[in-house]
VOPAGU-2260 file (C-alpha; in pm, 1 decimal, decimal comma):
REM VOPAGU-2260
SITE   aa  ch    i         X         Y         Z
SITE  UNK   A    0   12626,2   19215,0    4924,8
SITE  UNK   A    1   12576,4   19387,5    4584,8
SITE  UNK   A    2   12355,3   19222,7    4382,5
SITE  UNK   A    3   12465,6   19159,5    4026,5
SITE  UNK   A    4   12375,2   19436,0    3723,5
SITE  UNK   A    5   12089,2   19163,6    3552,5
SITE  UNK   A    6   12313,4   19194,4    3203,4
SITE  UNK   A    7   12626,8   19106,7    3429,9
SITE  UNK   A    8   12432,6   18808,3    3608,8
SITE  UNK   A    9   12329,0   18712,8    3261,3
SITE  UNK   A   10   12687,2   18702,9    3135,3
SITE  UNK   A   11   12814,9   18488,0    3419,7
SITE  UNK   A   12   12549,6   18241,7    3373,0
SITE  UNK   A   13   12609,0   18232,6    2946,7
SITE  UNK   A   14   12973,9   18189,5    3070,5
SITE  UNK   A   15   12890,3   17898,2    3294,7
SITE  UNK   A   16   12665,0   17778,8    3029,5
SITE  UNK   A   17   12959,2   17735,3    2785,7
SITE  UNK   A   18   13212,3   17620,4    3029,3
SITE  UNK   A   19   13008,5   17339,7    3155,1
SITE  UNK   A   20   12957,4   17275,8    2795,1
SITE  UNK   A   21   13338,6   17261,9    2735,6
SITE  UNK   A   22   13372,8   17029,9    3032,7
SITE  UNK   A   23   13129,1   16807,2    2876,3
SITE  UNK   A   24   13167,2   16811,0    2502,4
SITE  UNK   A   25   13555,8   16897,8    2471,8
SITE  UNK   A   26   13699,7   16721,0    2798,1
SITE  UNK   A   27   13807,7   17027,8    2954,5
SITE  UNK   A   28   13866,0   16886,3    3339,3
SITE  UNK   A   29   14034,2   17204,6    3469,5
SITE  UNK   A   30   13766,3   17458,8    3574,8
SITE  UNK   A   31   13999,3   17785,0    3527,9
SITE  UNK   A   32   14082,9   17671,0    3195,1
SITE  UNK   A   33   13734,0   17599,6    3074,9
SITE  UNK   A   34   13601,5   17942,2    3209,4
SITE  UNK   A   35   13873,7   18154,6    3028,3
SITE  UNK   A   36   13826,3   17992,6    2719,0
SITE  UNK   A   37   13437,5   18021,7    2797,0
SITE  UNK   A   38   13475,7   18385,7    2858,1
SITE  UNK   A   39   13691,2   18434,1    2539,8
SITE  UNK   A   40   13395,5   18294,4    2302,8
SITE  UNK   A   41   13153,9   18477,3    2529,9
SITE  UNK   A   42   13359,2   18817,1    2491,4
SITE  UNK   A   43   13379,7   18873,0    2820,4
SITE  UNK   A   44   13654,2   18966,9    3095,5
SITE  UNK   A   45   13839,7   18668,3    3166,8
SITE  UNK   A   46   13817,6   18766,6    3541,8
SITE  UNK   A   47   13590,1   18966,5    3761,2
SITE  UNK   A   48   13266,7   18997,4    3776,2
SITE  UNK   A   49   13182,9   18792,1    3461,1
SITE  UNK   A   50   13320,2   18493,9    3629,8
SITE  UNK   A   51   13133,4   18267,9    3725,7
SITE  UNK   A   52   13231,8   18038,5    4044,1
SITE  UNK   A   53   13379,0   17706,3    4019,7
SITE  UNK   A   54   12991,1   17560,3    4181,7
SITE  UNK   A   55   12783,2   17820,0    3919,5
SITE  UNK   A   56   12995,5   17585,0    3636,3
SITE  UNK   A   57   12889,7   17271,4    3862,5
SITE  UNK   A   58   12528,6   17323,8    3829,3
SITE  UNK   A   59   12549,4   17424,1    3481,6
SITE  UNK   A   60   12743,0   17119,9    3440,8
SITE  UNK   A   61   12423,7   16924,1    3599,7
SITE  UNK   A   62   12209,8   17133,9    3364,7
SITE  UNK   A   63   12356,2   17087,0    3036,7
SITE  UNK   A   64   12367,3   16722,5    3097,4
SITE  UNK   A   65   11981,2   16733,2    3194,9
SITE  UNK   A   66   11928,6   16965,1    2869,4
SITE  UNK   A   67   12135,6   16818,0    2598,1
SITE  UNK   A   68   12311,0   16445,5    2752,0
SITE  UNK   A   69   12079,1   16282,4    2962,2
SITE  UNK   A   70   11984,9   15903,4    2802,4
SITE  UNK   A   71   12333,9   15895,1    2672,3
SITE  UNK   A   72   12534,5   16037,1    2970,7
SITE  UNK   A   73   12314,5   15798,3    3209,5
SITE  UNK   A   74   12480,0   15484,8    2983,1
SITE  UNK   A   75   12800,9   15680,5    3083,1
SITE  UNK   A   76   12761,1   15734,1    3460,2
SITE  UNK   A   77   12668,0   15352,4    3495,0
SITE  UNK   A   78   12985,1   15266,7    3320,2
SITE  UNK   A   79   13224,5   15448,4    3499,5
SITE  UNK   A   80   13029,9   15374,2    3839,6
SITE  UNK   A   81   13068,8   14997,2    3755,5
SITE  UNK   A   82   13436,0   15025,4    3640,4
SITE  UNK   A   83   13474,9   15223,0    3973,6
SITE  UNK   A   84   13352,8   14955,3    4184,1
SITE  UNK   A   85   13553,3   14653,5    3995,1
SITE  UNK   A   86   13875,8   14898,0    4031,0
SITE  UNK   A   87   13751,3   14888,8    4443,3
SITE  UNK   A   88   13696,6   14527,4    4427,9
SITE  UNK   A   89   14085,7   14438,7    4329,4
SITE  UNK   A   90   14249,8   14815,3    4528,6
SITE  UNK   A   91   14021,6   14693,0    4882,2
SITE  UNK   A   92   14332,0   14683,1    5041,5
SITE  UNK   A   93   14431,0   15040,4    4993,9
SITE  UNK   A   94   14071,0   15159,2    5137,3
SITE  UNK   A   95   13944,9   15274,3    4818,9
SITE  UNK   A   96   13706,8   15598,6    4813,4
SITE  UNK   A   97   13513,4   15692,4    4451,4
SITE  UNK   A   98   13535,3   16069,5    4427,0
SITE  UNK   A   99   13473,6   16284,9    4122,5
SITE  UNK   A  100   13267,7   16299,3    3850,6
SITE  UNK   A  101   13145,6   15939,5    3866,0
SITE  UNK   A  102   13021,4   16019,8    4234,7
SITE  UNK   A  103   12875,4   16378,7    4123,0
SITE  UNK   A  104   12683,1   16220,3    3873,4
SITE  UNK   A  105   12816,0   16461,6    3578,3
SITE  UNK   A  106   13060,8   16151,6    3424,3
SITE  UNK   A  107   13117,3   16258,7    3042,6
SITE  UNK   A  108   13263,0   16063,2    2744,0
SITE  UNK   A  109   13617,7   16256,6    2832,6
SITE  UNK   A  110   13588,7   16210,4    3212,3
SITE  UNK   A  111   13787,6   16004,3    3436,8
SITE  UNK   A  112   13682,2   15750,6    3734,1
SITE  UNK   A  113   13857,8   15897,7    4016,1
SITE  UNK   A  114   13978,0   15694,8    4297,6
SITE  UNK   A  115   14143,8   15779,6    4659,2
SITE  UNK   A  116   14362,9   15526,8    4811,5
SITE  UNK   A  117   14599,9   15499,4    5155,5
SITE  UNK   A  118   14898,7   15359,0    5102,1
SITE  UNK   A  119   15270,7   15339,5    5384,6
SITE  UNK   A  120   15412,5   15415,6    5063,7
SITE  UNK   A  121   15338,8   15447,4    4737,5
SITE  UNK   A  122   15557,1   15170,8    4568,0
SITE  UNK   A  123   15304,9   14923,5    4766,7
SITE  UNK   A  124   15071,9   15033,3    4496,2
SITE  UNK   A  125   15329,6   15063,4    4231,1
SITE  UNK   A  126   15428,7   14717,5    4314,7
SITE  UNK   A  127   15067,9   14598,9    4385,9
SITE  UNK   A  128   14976,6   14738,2    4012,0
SITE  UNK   A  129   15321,5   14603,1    3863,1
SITE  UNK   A  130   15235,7   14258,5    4040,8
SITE  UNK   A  131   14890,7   14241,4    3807,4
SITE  UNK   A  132   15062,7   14316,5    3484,4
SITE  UNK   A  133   14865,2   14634,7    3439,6
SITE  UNK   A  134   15011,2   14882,6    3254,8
SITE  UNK   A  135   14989,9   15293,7    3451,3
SITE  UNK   A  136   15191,3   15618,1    3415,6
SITE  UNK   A  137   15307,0   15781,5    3679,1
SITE  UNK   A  138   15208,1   16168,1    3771,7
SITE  UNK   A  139   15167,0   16405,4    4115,2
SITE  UNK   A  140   14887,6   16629,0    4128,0
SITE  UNK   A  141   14857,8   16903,5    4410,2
SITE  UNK   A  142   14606,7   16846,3    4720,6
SITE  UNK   A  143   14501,1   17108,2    4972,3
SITE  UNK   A  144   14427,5   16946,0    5323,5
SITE  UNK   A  145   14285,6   17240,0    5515,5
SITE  UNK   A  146   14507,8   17561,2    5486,7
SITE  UNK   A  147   14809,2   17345,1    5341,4
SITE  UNK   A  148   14887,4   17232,8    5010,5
SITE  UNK   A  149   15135,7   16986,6    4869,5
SITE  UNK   A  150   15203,0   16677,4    4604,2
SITE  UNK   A  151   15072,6   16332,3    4612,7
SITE  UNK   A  152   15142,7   16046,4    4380,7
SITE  UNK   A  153   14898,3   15984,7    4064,1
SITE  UNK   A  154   14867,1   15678,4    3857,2
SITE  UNK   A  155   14682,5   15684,3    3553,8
SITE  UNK   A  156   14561,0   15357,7    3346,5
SITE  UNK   A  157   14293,2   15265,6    3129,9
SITE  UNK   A  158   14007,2   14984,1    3149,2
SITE  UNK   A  159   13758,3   14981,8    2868,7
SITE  UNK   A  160   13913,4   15265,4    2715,4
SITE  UNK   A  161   13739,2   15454,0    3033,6
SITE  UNK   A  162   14092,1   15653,6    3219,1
SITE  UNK   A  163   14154,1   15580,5    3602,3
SITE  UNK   A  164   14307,2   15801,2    3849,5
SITE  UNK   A  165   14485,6   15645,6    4163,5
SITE  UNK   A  166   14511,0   15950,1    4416,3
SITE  UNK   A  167   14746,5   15814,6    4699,9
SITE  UNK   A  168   14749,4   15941,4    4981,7
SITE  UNK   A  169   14969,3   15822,9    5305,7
SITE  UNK   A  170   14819,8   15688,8    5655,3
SITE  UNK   A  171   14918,9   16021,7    5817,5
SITE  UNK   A  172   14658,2   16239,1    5590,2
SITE  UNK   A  173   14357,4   16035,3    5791,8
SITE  UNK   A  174   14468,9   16261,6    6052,3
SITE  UNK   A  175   14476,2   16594,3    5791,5
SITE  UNK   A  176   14055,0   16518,6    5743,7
SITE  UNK   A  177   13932,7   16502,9    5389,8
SITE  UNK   A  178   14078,4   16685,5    5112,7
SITE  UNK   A  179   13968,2   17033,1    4975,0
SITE  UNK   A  180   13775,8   16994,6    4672,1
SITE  UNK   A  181   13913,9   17298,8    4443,2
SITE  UNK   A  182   13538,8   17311,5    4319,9
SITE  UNK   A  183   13329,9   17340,2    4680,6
SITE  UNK   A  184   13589,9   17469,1    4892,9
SITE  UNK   A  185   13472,5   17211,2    5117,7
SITE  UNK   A  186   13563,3   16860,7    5227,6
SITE  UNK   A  187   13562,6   16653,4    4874,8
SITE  UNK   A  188   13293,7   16433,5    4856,9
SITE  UNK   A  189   13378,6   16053,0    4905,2
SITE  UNK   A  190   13213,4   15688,0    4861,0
SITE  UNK   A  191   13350,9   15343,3    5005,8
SITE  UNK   A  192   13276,5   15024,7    4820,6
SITE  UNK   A  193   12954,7   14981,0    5024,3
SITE  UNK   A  194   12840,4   15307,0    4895,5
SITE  UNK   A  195   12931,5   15254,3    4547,9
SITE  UNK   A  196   12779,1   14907,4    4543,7
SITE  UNK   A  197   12405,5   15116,3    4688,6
SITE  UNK   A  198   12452,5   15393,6    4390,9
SITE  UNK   A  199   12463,5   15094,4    4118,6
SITE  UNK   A  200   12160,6   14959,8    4265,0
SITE  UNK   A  201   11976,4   15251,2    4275,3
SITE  UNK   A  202   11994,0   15255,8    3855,8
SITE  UNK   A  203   11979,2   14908,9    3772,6
């Protein structure tokens, strides 16, 4: 592999720098997005070489926080773990997983606490949600399970003005594996309630 002209490797990482930065400070949560507009204040190519990839703005991410965020994001990351693991608590029955930025550790004032569920159907949930009088919108977002990609239900709803996501997912994706995280390219990284509860105690 070529290795990367040290002013082009240097541009990449002030790229990263500022997208991690926008994912942070300005609530950007779609990578793509935040490294165009990154690479428009940087003036550089919005594509190419100056790119950096998806895990570059992941570490940056872990950087800037380090740098810049840490006593106040760790106030964060507690909050959202602990609203995570009360949204478990009352979803058990849907075989809750924690995913996302409250399981990475990189939780910002603008990010969400992401949830997976498993659900027949997704008007079990609906009704489950409707049932406890609390108050969700209804999106899709798309999901690659290995090579194929498609459309699962989203609900999004609010506890102590911190936003939840409700991925749903049907009985027959346990037999698709784990979802593609759009960030890795790998298997997304998942916690039970068990291993939410063991994070919390780690920090308390």
């Amino acid at each position: 592999m070529k290795t990367p002209h040290p002013a082009e490797q240097n541009t990449r990482q002030l790229v990263a720098e500022e997208a991690a930065r926008l994912i942070y400070d300005e609530g950007y949560r779609d990578y793509r997005l935040a490294k165009q507009k990154a690479a428009t204040r940087m003036g550089a190519a919005s594509n190419g070489k100056h790119q950096p990839s998806n895990e570059e703005i992941e570490s940056a991410l872990h950087a800037y926080i380090e740098l810049f965020a840490e006593q106040e994001q760790e106030a964060i990351l507690r909050q959202h773990r602990e609203i995570a693991l009360e949204a478990m608590t009352f979803l058990q029955d849907f075989k809750p997983y924690l995913t996302g930025a409250a399981l990475a550790g990189t939780s910002g004032p603008h990010s969400a606490v992401t949830l997976y569920l498993v659900a027949n159907r997704a008007e079990d949930i609906i009704f489950f949600m409707n049932e406890a009088r609390i108050p969700f919108q209804t999106h899709e977002r798309k999901v690659r399970f290995g090579k194929k990609q498609d459309y699962y239900p989203l609900l999004r709803f609010y506890a102590d003005d911190v936003e939840i996501e409700l991925m749903i997912f049907p009985d027959s994706s346990q037999n698709q594996g784990v979802p593609i995280s759009p960030i890795t390219g790998r298997g997304v990284q998942r916690a039970n309630l068990a291993k939410v509860k063991q994070l919390l105690a780690e920090v308390l």
